[in-house]
C-alpha positions in Angstrom: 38.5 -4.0 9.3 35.9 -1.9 6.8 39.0 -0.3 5.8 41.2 -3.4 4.7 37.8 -4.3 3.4 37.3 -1.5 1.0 41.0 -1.0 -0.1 40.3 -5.0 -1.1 37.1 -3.8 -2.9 38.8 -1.0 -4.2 41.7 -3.5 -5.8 39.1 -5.5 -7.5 39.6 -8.8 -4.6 36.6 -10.2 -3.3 35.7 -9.9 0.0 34.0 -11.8 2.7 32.9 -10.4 6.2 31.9 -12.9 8.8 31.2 -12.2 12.2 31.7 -15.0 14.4 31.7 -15.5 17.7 31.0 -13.0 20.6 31.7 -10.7 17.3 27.9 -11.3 16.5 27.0 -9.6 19.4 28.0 -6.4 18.1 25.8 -6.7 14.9 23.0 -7.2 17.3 20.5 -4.7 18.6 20.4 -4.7 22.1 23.6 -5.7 22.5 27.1 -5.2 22.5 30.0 -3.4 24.6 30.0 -2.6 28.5 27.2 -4.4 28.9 23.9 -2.7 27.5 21.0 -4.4 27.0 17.5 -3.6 25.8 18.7 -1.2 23.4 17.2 -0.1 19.7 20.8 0.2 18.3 23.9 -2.5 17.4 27.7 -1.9 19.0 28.7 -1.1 15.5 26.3 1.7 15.3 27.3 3.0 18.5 31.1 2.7 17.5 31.6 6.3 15.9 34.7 6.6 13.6 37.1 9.3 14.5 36.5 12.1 12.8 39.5 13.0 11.4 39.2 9.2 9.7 35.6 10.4 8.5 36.8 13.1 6.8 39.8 11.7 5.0 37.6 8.6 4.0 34.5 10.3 2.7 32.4 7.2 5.3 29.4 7.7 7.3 29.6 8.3 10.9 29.9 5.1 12.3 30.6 1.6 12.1 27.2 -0.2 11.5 26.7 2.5 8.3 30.5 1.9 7.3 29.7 -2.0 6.8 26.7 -0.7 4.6 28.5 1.2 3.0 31.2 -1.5 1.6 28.3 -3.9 1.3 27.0 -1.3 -1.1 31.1 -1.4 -2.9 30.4 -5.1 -2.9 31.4 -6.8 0.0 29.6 -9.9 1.0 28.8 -9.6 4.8 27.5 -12.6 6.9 27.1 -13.9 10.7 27.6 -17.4 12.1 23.7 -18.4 13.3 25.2 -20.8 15.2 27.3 -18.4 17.2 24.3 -16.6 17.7 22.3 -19.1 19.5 24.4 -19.3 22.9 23.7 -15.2 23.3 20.0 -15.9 22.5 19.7 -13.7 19.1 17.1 -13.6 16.8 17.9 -13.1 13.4 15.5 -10.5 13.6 18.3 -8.9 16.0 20.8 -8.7 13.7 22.0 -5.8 11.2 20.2 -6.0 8.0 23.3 -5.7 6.2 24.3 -9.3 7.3 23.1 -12.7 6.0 23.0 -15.7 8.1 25.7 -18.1 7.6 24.8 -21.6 8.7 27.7 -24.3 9.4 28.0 -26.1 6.2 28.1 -22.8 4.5 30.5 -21.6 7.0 32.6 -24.2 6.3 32.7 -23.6 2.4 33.8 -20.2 3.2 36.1 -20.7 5.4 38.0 -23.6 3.5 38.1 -22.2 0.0 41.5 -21.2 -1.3 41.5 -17.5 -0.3 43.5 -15.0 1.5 42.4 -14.3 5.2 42.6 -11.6 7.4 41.1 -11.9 11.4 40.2 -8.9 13.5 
């Protein structure tokens, strides 16, 4: 996804990042794939790129840095709060690159006249 993202960037579109979902888990510290808990770190920031991607790129290391990274090209990157409430998430649990997304705003984003892609 960072990748569609920043070609987007790159092509002067506007992008939009939401993660909804269980996808919010993996923007959360102490959360996030096989099942660790307790942990300083979000799934994204565990989630190395391959290096050979890396290299060719010119990205950081790894996905939590790669969405700061196109949120620094311009990307607008938010998280369904809602979502979040059934995995018991604080905000303060969640990647500082995002910004909560309530419903109604959800719903503006999601029904403007756009083109969408879903990961």
């Amino acid at each position: 996804m960072p990748n569609v993202a920043w070609a987007a960037l790159a092509a002067g579109r506007r992008v939009t990042i939401v993660f909804d979902g269980s996808a919010v888990t993996s923007v959360a510290r102490g959360y996030g794939w096989r099942g660790w808990f307790g942990i300083d770190s979000t799934a994204m920031e565990r989630a190395g790129l391959l290096e050979r991607e890396r290299r060719s790129l010119e990205v950081p290391e790894d996905y939590g840095a790669y969405l700061r990274f196109i949120k620094q090209k311009g990307a607008e990157i938010y998280y369904n709060t809602t979502m979040a409430l059934p995995y018991q998430i604080d905000p303060e649990q969640i990647d500082d690159a995002l910004e909560p997304l309530e419903l109604q705003a959800l719903l503006k984003v999601l029904t403007a006249d756009a083109d969408y892609l879903v990961y």
